[in-house]
N, CA, C and O of each residue as an XYZ file, in Angstrom:
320
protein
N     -13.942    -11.254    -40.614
C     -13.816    -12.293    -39.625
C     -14.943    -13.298    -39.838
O     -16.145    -13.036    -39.782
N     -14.382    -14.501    -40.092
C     -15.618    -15.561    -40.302
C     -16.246    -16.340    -38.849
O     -15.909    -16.012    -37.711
N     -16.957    -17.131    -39.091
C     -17.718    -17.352    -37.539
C     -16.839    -18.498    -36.517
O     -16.993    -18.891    -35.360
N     -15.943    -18.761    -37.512
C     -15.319    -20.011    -36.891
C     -13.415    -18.669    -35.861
O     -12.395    -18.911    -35.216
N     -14.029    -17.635    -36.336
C     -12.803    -17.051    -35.926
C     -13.426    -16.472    -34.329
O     -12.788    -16.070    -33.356
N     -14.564    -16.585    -34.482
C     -15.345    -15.296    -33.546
C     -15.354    -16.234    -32.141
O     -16.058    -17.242    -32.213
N     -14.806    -16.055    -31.166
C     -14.566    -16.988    -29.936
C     -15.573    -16.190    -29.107
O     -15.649    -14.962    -29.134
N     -16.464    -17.129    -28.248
C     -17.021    -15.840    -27.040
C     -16.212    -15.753    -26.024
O     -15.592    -16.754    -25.664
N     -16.097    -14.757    -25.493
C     -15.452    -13.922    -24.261
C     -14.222    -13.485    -25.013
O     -13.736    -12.695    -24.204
N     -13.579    -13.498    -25.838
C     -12.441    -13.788    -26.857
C     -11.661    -12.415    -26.088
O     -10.530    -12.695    -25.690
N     -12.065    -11.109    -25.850
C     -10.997    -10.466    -25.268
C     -11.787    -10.145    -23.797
O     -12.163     -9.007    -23.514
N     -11.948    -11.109    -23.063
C     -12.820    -11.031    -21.720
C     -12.187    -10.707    -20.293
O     -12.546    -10.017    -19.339
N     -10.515    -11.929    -20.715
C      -9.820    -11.687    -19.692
C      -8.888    -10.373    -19.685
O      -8.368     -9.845    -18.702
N      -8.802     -9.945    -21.162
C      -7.891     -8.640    -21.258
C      -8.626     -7.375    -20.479
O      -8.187     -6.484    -19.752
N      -9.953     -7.709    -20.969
C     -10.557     -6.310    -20.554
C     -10.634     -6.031    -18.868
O     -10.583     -5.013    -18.177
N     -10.758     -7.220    -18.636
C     -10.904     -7.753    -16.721
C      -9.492     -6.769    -16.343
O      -9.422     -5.640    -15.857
N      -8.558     -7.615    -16.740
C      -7.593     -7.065    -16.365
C      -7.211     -6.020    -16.438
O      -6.737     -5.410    -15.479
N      -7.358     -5.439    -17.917
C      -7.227     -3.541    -17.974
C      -7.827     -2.786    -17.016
O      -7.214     -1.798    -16.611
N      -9.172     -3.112    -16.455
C     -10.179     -3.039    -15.496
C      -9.020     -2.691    -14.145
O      -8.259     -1.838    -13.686
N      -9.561     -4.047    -13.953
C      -8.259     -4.068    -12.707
C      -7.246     -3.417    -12.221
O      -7.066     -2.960    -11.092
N      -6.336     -3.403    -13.524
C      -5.274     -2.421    -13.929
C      -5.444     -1.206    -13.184
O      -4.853     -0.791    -12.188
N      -6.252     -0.787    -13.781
C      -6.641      0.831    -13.925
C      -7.140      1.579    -12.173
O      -6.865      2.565    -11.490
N      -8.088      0.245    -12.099
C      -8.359      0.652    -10.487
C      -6.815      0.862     -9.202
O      -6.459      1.786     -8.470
N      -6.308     -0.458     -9.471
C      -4.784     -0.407     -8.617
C      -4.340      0.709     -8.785
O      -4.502      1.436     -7.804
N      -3.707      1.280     -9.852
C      -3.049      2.011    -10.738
C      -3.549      3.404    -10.010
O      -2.688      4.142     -9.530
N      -4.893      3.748     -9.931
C      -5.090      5.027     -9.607
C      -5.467      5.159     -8.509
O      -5.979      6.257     -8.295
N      -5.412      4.111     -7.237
C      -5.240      3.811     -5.997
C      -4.199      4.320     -5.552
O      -4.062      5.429     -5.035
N      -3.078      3.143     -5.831
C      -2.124      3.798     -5.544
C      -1.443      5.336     -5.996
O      -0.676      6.021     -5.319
N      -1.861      5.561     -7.047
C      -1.559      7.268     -7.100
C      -2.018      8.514     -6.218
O      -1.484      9.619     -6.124
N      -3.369      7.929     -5.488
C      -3.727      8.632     -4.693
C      -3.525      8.332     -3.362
O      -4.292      8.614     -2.442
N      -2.428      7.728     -3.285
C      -1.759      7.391     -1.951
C      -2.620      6.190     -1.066
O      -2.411      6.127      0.145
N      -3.199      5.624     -1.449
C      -4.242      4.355     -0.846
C      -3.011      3.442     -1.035
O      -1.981      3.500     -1.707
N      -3.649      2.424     -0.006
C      -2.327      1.091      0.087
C      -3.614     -0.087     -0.638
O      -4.842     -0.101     -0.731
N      -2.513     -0.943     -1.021
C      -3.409     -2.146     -2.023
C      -2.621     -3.287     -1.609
O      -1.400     -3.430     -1.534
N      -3.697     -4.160     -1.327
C      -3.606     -5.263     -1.001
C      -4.096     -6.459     -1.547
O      -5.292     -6.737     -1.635
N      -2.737     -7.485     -2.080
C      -2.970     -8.749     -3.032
C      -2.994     -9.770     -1.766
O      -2.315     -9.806     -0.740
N      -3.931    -10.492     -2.198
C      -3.567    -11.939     -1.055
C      -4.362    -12.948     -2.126
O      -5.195    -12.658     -2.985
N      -3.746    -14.346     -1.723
C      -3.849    -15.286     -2.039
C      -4.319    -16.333     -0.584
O      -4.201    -16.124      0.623
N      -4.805    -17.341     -1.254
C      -4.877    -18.355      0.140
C      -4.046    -18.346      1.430
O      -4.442    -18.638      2.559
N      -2.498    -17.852      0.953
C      -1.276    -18.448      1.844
C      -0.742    -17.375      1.852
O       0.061    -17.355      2.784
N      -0.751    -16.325      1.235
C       0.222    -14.941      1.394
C      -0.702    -13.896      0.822
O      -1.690    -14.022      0.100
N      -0.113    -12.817      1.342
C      -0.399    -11.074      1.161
C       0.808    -10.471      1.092
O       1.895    -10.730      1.606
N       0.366     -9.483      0.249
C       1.359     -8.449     -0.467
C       1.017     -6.908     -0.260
O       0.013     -6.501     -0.845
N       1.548     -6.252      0.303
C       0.365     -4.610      0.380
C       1.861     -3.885     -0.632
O       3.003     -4.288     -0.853
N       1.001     -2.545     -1.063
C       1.439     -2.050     -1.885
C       1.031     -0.492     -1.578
O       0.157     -0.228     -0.752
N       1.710      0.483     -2.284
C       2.058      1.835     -1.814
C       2.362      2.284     -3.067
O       2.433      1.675     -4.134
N       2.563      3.638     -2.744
C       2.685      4.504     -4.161
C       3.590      4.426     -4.567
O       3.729      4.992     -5.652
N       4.673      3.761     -4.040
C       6.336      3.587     -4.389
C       6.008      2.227     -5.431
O       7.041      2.006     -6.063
N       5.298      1.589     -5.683
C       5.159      0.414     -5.993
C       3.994      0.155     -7.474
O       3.447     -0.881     -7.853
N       3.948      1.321     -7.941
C       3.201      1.493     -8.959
C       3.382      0.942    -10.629
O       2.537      0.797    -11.513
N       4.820      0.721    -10.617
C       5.126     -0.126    -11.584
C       5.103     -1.390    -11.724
O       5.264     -1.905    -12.831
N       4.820     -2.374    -10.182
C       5.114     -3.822    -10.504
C       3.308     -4.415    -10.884
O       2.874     -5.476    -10.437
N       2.660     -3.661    -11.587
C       1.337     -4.414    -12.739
C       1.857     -3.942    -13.512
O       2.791     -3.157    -13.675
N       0.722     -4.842    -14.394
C       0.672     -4.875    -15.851
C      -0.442     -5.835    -16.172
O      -0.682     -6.894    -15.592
N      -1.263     -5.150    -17.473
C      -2.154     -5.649    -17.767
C      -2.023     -6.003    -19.210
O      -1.784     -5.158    -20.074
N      -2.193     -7.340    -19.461
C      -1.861     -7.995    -20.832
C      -3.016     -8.993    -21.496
O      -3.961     -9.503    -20.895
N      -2.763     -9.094    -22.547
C      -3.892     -9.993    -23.009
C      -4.435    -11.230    -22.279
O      -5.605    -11.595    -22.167
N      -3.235    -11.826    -21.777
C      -3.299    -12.997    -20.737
C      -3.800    -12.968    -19.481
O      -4.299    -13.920    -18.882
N      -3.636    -11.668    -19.022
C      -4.550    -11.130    -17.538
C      -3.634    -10.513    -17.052
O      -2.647    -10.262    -17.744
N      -3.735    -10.018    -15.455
C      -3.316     -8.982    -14.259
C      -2.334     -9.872    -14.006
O      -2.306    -11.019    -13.560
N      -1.420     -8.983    -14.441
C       0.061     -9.788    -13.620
C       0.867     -8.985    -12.519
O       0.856     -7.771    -12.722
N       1.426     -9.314    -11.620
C       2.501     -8.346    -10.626
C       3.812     -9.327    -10.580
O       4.004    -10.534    -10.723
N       4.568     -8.236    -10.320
C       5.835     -8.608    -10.521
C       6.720     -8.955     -9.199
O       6.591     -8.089     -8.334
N       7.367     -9.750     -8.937
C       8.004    -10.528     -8.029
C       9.324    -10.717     -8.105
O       9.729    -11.791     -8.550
N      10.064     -9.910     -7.769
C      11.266     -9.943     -8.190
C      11.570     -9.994     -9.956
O      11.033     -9.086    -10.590
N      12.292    -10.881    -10.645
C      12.349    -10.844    -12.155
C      11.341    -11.224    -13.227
O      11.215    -11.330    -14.447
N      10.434    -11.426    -11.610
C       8.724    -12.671    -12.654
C       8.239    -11.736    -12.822
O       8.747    -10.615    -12.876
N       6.831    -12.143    -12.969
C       5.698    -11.930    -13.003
C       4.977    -12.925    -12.318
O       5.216    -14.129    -12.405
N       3.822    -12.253    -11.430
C       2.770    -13.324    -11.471
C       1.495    -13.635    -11.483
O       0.855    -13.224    -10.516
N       1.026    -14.133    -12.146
C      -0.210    -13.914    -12.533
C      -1.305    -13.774    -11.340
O      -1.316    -14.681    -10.508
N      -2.434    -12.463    -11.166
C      -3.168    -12.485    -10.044
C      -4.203    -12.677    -10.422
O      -4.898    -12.855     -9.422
N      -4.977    -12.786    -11.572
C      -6.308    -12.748    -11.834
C      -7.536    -13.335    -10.762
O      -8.555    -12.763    -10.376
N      -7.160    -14.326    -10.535
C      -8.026    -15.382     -9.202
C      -7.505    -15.024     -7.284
O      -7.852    -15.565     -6.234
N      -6.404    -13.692     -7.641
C      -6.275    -13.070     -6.117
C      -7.215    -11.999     -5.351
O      -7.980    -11.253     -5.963
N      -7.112    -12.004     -4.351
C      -7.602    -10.492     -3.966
C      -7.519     -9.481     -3.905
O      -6.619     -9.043     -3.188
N      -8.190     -8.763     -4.447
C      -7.296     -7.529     -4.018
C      -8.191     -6.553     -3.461
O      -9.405     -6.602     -3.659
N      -7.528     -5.507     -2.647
C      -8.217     -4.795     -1.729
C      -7.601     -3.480     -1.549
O      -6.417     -3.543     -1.220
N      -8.163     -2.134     -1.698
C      -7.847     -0.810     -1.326
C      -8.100     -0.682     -0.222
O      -9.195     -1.090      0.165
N      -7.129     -0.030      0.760
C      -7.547      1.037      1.536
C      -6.959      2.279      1.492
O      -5.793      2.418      1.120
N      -7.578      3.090      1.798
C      -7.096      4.598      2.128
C      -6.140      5.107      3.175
O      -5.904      6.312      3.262
């Protein structure tokens, strides 16, 4: 890899998101409810609901009916 290839932060947002990922992910497995909000809406989430992330090179996405949508800049919040 030459220097003009070497980007900084280059896999910064993937790792954020795997991050992320991983926390939701094993939240909700342990029966905790999770909560996305944005400025204008909230979303809570349950163990039934463990498939709509995904973590991709591009960042934390949840799924919305047939979308996706990107949450990286949302909130998110566990409770027990």
């Amino acid at each position: 890899m030459t220097d003009s290839q070497m980007i900084a932060n280059r896999y910064g947002r993937w790792a954020t998101a795997r991050r992320a990922y991983a926390e939701i992910v094993a939240a909700l497995q342990a029966g905790k409810t999770v909560v996305i909000s944005t400025y204008t809406k909230a979303w809570k989430f349950d163990k039934r609901h463990v498939d709509f992330f995904r973590a991709t090179r591009n960042g934390l996405y949840m799924r919305r009916g047939k979308q996706w949508d990107c949450i990286d800049f949302a909130s998110v919040r566990i409770y027990s």
